[in-house]
N, CA, C and O atoms as CSV, one atom per row, in Angstrom:
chain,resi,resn,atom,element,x,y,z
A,1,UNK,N,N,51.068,-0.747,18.818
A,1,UNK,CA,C,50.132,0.259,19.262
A,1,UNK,C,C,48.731,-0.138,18.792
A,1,UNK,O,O,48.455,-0.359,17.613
A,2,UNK,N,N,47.920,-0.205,19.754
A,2,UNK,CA,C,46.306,-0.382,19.202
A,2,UNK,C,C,45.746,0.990,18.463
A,2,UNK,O,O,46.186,2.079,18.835
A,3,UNK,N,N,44.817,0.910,17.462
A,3,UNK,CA,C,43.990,1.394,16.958
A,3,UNK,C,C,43.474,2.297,17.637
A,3,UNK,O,O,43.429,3.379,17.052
A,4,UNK,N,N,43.029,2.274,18.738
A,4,UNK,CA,C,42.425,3.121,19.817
A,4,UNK,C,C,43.458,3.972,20.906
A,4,UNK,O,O,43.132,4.835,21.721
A,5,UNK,N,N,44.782,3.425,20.623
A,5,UNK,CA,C,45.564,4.093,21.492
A,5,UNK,C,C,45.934,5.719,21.800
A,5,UNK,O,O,46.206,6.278,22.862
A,6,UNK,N,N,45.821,6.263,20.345
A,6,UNK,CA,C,45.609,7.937,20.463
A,6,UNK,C,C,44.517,8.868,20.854
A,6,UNK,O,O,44.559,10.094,20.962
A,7,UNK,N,N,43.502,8.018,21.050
A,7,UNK,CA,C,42.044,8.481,21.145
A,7,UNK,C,C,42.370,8.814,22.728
A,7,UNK,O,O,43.348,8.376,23.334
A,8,UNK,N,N,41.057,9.927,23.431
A,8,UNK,CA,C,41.292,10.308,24.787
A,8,UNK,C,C,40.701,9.033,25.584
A,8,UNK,O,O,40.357,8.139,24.811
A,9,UNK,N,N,40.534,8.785,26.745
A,9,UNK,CA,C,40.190,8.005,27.413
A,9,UNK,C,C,39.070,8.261,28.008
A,9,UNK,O,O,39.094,9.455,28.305
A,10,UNK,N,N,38.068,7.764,28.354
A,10,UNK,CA,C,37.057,7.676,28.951
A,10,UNK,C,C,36.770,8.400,30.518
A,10,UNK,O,O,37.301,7.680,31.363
A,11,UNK,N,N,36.318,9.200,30.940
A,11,UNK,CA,C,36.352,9.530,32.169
A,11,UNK,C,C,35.516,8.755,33.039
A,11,UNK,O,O,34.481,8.302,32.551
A,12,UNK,N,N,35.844,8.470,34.518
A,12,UNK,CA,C,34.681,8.162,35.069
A,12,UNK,C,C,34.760,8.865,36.453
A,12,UNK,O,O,35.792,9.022,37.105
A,13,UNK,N,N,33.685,9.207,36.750
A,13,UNK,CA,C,33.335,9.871,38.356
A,13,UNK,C,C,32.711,8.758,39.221
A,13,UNK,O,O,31.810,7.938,39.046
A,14,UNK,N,N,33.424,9.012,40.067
A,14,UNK,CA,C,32.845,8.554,41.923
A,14,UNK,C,C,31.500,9.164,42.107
A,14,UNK,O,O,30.938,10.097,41.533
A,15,UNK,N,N,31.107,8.277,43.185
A,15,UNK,CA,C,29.516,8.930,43.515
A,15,UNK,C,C,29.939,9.984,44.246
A,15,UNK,O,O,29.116,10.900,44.247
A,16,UNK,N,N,30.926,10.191,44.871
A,16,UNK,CA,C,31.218,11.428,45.834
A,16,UNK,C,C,31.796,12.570,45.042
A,16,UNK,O,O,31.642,13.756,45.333
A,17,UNK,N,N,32.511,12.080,43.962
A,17,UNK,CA,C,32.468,13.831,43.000
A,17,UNK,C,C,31.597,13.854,42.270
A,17,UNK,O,O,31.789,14.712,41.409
A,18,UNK,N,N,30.272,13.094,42.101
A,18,UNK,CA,C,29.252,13.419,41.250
A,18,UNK,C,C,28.029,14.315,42.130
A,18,UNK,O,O,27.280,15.265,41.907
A,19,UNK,N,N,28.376,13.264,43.393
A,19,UNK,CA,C,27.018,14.573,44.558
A,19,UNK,C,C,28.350,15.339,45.049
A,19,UNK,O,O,28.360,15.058,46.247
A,20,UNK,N,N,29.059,15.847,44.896
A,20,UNK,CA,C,29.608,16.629,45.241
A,20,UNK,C,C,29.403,18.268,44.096
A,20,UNK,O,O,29.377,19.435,44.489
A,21,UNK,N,N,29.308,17.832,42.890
A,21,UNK,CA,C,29.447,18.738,42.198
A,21,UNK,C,C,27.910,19.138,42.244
A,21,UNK,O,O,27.546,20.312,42.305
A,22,UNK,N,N,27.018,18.026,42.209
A,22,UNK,CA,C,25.841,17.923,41.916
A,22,UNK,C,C,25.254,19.010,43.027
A,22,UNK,O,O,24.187,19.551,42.734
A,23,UNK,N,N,25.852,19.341,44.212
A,23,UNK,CA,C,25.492,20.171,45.572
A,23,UNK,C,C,26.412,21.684,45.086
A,23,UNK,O,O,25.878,22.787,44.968
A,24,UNK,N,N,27.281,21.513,44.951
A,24,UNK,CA,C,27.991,22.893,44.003
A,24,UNK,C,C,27.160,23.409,42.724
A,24,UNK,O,O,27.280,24.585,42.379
A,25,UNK,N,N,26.560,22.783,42.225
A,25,UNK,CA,C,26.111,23.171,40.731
A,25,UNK,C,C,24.596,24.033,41.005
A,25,UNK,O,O,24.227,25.085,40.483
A,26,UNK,N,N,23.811,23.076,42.125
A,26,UNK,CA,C,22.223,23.492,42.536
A,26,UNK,C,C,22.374,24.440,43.565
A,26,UNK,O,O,21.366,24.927,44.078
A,27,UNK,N,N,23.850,24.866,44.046
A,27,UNK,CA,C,23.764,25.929,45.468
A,27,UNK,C,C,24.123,27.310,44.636
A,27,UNK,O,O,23.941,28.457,45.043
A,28,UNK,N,N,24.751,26.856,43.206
A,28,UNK,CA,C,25.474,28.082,42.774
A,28,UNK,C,C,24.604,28.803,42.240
A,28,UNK,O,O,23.540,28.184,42.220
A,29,UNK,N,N,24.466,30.370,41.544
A,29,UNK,CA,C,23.586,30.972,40.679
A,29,UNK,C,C,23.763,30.811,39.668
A,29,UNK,O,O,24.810,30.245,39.353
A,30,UNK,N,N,22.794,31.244,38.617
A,30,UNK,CA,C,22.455,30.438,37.135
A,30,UNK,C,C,23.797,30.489,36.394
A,30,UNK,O,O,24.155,29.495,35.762
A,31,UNK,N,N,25.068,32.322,36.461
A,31,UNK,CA,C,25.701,32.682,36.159
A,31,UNK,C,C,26.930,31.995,36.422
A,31,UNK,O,O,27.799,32.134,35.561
A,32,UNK,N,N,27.198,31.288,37.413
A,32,UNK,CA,C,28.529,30.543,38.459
A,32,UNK,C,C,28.007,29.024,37.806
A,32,UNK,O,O,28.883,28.185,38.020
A,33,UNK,N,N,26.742,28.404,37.020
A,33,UNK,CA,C,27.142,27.225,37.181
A,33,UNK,C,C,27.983,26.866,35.575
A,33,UNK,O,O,28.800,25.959,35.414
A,34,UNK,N,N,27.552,27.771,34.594
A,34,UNK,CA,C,28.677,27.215,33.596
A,34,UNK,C,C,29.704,27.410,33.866
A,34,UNK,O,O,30.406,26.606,33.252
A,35,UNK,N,N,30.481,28.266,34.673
A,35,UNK,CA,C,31.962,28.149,35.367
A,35,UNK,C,C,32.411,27.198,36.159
A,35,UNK,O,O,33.597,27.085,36.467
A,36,UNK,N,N,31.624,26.556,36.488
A,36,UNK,CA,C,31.833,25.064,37.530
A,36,UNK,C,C,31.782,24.395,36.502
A,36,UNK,O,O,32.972,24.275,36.211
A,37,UNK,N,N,30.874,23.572,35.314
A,37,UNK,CA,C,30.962,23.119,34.449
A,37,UNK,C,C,32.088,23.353,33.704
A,37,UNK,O,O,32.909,22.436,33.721
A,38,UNK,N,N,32.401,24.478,32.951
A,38,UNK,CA,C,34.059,24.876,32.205
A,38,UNK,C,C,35.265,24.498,33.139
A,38,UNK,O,O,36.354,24.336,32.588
A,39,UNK,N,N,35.147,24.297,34.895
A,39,UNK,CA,C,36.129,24.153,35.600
A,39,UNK,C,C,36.388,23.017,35.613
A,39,UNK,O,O,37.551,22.714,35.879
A,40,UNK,N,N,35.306,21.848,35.301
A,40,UNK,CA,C,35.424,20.708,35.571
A,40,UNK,C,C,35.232,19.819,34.408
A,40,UNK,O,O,35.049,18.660,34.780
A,41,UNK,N,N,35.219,19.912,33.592
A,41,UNK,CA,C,35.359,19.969,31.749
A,41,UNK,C,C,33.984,19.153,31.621
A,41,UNK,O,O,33.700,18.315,30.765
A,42,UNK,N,N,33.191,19.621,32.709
A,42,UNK,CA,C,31.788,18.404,32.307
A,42,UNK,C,C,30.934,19.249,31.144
A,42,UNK,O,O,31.443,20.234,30.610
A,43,UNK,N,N,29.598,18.785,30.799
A,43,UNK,CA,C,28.360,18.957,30.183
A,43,UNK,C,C,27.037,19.217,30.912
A,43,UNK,O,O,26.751,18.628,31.954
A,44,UNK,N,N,26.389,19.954,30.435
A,44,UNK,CA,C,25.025,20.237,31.145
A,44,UNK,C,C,24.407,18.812,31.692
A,44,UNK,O,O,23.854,18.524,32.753
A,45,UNK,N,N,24.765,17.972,30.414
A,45,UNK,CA,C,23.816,16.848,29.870
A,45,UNK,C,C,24.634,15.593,31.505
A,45,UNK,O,O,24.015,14.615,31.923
A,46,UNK,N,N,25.796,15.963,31.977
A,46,UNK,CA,C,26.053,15.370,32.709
A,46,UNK,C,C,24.937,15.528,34.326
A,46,UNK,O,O,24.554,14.700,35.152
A,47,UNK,N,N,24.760,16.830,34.188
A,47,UNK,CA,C,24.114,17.355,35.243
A,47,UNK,C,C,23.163,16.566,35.382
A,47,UNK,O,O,22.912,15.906,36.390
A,48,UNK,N,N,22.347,16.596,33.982
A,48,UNK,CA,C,21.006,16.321,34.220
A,48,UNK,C,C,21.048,14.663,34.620
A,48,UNK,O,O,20.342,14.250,35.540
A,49,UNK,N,N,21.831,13.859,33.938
A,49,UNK,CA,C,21.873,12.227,34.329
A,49,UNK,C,C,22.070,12.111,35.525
A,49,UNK,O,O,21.415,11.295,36.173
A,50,UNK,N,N,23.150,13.011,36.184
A,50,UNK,CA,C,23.090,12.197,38.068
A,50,UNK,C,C,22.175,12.806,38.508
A,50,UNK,O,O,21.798,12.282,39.556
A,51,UNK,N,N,21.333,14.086,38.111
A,51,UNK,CA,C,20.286,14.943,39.168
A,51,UNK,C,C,19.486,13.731,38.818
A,51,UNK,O,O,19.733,12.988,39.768
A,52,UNK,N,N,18.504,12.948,37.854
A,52,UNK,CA,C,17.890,11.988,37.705
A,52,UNK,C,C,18.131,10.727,38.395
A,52,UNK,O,O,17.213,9.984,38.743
A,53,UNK,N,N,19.532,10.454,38.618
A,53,UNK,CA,C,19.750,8.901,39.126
A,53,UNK,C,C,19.580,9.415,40.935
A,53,UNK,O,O,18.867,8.768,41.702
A,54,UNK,N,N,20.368,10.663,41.381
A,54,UNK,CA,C,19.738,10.908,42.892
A,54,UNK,C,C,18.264,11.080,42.540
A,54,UNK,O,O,17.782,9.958,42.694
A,55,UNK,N,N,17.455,11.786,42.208
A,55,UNK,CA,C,16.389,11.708,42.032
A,55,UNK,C,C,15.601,10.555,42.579
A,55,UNK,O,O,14.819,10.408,43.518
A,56,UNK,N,N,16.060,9.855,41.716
A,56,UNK,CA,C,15.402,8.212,41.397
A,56,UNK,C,C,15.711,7.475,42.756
A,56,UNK,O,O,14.948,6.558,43.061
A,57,UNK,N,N,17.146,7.899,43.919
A,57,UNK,CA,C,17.250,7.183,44.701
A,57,UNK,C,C,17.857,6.202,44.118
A,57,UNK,O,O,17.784,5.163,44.774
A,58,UNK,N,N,18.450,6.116,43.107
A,58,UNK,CA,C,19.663,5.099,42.872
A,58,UNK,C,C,20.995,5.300,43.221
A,58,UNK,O,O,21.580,5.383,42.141
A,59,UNK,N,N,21.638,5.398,43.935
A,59,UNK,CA,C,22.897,5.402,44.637
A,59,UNK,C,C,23.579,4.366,43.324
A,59,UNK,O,O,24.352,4.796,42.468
A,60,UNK,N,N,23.182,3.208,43.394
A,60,UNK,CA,C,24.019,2.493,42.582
A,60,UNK,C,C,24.564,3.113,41.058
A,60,UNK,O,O,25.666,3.161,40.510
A,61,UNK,N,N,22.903,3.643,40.616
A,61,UNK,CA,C,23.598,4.426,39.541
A,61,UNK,C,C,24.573,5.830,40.023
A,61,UNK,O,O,25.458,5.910,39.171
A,62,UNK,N,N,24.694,6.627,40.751
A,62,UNK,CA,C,25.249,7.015,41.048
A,62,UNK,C,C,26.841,6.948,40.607
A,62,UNK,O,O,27.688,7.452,39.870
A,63,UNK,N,N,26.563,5.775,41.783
A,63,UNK,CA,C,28.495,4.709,42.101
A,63,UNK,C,C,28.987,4.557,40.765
A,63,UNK,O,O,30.061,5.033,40.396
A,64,UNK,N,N,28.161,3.856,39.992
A,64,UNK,CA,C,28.699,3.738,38.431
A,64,UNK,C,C,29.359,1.832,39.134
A,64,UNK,O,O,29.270,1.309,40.245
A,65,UNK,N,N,29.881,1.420,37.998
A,65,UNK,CA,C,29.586,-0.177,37.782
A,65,UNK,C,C,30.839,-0.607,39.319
A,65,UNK,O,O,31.770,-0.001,39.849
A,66,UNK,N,N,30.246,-1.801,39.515
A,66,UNK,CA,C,31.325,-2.462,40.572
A,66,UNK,C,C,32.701,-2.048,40.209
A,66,UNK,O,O,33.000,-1.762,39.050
A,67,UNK,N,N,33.623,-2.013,41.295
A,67,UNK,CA,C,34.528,-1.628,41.300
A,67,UNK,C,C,35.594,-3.419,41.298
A,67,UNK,O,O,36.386,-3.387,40.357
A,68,UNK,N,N,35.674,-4.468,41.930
A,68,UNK,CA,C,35.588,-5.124,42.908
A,68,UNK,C,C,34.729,-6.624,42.107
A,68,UNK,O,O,33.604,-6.590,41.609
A,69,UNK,N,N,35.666,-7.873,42.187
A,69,UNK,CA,C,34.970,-8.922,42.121
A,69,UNK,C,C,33.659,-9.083,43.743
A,69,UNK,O,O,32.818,-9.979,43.661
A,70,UNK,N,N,33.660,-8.572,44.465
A,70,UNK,CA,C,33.132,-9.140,45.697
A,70,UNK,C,C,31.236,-8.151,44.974
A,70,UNK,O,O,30.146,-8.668,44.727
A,71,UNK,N,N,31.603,-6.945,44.898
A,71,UNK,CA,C,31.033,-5.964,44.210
A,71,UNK,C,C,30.258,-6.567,43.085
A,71,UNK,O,O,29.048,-6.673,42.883
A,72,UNK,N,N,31.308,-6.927,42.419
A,72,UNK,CA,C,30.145,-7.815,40.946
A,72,UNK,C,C,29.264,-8.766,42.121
A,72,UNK,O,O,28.136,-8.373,42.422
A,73,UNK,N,N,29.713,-9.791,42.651
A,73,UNK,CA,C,28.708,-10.685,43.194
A,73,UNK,C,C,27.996,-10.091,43.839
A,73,UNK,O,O,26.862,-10.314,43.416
A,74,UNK,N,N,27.969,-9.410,44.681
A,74,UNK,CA,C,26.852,-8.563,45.484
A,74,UNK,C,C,25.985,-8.716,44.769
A,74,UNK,O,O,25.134,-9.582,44.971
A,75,UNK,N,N,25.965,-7.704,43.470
A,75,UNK,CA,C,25.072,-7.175,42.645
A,75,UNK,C,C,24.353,-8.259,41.488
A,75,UNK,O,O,23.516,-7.925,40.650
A,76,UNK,N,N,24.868,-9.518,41.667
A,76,UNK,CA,C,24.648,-10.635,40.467
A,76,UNK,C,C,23.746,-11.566,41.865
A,76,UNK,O,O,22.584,-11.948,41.727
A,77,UNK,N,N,24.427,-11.755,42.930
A,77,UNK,CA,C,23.517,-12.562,43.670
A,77,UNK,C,C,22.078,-11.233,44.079
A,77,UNK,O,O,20.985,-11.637,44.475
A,78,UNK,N,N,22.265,-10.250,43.956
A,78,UNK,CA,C,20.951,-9.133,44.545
A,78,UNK,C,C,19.807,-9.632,43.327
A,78,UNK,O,O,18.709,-10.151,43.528
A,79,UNK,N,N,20.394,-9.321,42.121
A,79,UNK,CA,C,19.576,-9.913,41.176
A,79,UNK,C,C,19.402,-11.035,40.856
A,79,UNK,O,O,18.497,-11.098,40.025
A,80,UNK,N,N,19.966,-12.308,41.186
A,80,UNK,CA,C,19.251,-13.231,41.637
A,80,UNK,C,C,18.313,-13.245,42.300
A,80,UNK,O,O,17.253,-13.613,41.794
A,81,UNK,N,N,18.367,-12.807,43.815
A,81,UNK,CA,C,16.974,-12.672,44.501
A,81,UNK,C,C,15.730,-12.172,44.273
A,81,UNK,O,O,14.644,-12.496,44.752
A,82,UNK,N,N,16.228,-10.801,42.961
A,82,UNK,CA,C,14.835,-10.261,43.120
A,82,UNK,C,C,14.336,-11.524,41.461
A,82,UNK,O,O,13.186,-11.402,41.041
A,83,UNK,N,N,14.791,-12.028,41.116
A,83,UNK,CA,C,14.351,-12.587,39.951
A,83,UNK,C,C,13.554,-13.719,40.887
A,83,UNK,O,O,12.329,-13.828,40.837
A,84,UNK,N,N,14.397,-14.551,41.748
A,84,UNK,CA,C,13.620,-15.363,42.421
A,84,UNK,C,C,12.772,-15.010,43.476
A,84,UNK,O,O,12.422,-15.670,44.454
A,85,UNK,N,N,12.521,-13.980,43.167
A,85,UNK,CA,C,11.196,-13.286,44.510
A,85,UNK,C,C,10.207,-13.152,43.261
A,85,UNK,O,O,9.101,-13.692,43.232
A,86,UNK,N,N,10.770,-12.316,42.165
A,86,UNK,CA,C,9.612,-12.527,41.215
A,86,UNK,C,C,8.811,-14.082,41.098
A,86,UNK,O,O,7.617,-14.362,41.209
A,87,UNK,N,N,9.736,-14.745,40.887
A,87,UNK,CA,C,9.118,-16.292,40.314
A,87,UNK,C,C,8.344,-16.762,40.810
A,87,UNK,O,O,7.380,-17.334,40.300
A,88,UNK,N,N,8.748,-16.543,42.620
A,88,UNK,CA,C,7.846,-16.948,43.672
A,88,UNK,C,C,6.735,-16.594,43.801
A,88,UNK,O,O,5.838,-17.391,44.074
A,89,UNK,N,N,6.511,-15.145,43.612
A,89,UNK,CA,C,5.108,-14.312,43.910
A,89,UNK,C,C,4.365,-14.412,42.019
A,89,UNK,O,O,3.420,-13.662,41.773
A,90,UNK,N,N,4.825,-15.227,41.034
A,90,UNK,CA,C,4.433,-15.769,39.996
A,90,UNK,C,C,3.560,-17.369,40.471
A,90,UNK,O,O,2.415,-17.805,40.354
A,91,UNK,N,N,4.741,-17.815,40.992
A,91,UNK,CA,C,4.183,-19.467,41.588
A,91,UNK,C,C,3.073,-19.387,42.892
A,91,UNK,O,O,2.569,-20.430,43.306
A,92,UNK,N,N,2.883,-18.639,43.237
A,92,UNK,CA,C,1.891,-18.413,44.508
A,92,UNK,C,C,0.303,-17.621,43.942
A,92,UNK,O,O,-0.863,-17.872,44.245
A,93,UNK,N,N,0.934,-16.547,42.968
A,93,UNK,CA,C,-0.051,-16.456,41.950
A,93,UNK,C,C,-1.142,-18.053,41.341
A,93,UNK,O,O,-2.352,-18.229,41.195
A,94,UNK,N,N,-0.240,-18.694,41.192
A,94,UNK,CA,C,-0.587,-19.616,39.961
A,94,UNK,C,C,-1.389,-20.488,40.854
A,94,UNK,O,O,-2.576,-20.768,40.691
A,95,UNK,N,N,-0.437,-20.978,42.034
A,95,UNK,CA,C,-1.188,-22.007,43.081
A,95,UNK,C,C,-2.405,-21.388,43.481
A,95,UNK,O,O,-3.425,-22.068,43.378
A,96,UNK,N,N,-2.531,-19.718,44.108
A,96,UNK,CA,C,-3.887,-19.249,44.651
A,96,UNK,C,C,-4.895,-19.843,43.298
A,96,UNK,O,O,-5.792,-20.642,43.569
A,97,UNK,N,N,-4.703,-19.444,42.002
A,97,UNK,CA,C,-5.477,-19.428,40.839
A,97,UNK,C,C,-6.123,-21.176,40.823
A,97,UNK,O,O,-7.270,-21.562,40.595
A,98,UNK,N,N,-4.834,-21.997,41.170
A,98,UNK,CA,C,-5.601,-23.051,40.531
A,98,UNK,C,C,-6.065,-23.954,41.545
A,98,UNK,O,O,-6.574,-25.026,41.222
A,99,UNK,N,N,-5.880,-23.479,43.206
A,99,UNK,CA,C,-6.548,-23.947,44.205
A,99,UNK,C,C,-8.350,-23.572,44.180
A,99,UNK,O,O,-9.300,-24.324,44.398
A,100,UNK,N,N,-8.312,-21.856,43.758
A,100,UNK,CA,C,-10.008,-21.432,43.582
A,100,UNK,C,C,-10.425,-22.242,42.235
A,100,UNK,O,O,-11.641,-22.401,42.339
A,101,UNK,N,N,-9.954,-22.865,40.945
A,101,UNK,CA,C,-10.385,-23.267,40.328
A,101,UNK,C,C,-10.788,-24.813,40.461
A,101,UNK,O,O,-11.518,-25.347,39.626
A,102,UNK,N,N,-10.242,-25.525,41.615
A,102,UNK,CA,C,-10.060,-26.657,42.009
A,102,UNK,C,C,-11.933,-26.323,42.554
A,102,UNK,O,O,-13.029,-26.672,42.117
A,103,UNK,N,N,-11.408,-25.400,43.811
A,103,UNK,CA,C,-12.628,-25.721,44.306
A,103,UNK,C,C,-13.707,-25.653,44.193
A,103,UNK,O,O,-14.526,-26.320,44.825
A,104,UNK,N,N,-14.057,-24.413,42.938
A,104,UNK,CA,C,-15.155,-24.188,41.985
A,104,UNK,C,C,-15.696,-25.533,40.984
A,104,UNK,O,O,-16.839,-25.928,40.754
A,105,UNK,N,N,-14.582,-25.953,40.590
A,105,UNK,CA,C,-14.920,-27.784,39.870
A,105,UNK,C,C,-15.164,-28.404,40.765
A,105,UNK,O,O,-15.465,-29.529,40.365
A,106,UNK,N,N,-15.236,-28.317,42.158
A,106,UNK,CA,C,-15.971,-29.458,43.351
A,106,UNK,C,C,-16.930,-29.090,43.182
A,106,UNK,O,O,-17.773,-29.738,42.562
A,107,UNK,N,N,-17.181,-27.697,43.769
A,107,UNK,CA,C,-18.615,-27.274,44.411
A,107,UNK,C,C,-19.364,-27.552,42.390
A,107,UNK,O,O,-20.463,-28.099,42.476
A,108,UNK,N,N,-19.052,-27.343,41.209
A,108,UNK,CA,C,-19.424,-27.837,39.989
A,108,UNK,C,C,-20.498,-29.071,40.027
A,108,UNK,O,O,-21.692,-29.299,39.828
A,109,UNK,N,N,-18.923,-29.907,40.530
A,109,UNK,CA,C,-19.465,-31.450,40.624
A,109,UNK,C,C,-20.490,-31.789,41.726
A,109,UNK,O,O,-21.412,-32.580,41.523
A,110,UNK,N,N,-20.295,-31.168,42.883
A,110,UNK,CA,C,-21.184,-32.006,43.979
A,110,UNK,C,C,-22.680,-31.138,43.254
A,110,UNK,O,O,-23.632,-31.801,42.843
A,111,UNK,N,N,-22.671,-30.074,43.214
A,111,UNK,CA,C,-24.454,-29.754,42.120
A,111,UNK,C,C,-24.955,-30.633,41.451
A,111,UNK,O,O,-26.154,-30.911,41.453
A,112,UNK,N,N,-23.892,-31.302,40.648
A,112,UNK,CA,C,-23.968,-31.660,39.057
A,112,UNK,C,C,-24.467,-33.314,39.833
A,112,UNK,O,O,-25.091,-34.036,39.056
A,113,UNK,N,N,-24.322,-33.662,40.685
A,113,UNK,CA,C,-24.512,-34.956,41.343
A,113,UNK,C,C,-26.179,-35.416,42.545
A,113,UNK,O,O,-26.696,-36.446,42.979
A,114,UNK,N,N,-26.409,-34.100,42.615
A,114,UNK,CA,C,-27.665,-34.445,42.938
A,114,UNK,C,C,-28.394,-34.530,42.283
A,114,UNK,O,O,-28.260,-33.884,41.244
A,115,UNK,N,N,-29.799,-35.488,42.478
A,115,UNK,CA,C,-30.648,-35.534,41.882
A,115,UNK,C,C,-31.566,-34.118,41.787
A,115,UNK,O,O,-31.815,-33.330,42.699
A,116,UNK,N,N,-31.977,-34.065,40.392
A,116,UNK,CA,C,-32.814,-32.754,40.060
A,116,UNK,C,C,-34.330,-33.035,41.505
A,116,UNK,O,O,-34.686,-34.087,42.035
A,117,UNK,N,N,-34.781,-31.804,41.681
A,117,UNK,CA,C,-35.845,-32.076,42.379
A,117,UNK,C,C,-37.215,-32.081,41.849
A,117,UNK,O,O,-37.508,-31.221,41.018
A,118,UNK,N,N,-38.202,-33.051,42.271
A,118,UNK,CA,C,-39.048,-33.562,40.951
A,118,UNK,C,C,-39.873,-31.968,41.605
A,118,UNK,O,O,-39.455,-31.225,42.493
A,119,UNK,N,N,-41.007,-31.861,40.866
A,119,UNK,CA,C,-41.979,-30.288,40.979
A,119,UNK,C,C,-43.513,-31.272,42.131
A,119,UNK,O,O,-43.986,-32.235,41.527
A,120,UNK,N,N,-43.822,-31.142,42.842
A,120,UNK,CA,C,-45.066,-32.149,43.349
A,120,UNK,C,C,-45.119,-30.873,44.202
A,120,UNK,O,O,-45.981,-30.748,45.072
């Protein structure tokens, strides 16, 4: 028997019983929603984390973690992309920067190459 084996287990909710309750909890009156809460052995404090993640327009937080090897990759190649979209719009940064500095050291040099003009 493990160490941890008597302890309760961890719950986890679906995005569909989390906006599900989440639409039960905000339709009910102030009085009916700790009875939905006591019915469903949740916490206020639960409320407030998915009203924030819909909020936010995170579905993903929502869903809660991949279910699914295909699921992990989705989400490992998604963040790949946006890391390499960052890098890119870093490297395009850098090139705009050191193309205007290029051409500021021309227009530098071709000044720096004429002769001064005498005063007559």
């Amino acid at each position: 028997m493990s160490p941890r084996a008597d302890q309760p287990k961890r719950r986890k909710f679906t995005a569909e019983f989390k906006a599900a309750i989440l639409a039960e909890y905000d339709a009910a009156d102030r009085g009916e929603r700790g009875a939905i809460l006591r019915r469903e052995g949740l916490y206020s404090s639960h409320i407030i984390e998915w009203r924030k993640a819909a909020a936010a327009g995170a579905q993903a937080g929502l869903a809660g973690p991949p279910r699914d090897r295909r699921d992990k990759e989705m989400q490992a190649l998604r963040a790949r992309a946006e890391k390499a979209e960052a890098e890119l719009a870093r490297t395009k940064a850098a090139l705009d920067l050191v193309g205007k500095a290029h051409a500021l050291l021309e227009t530098l040099s071709e000044s720096a190459e004429q002769p001064p003009r005498s005063r007559r």
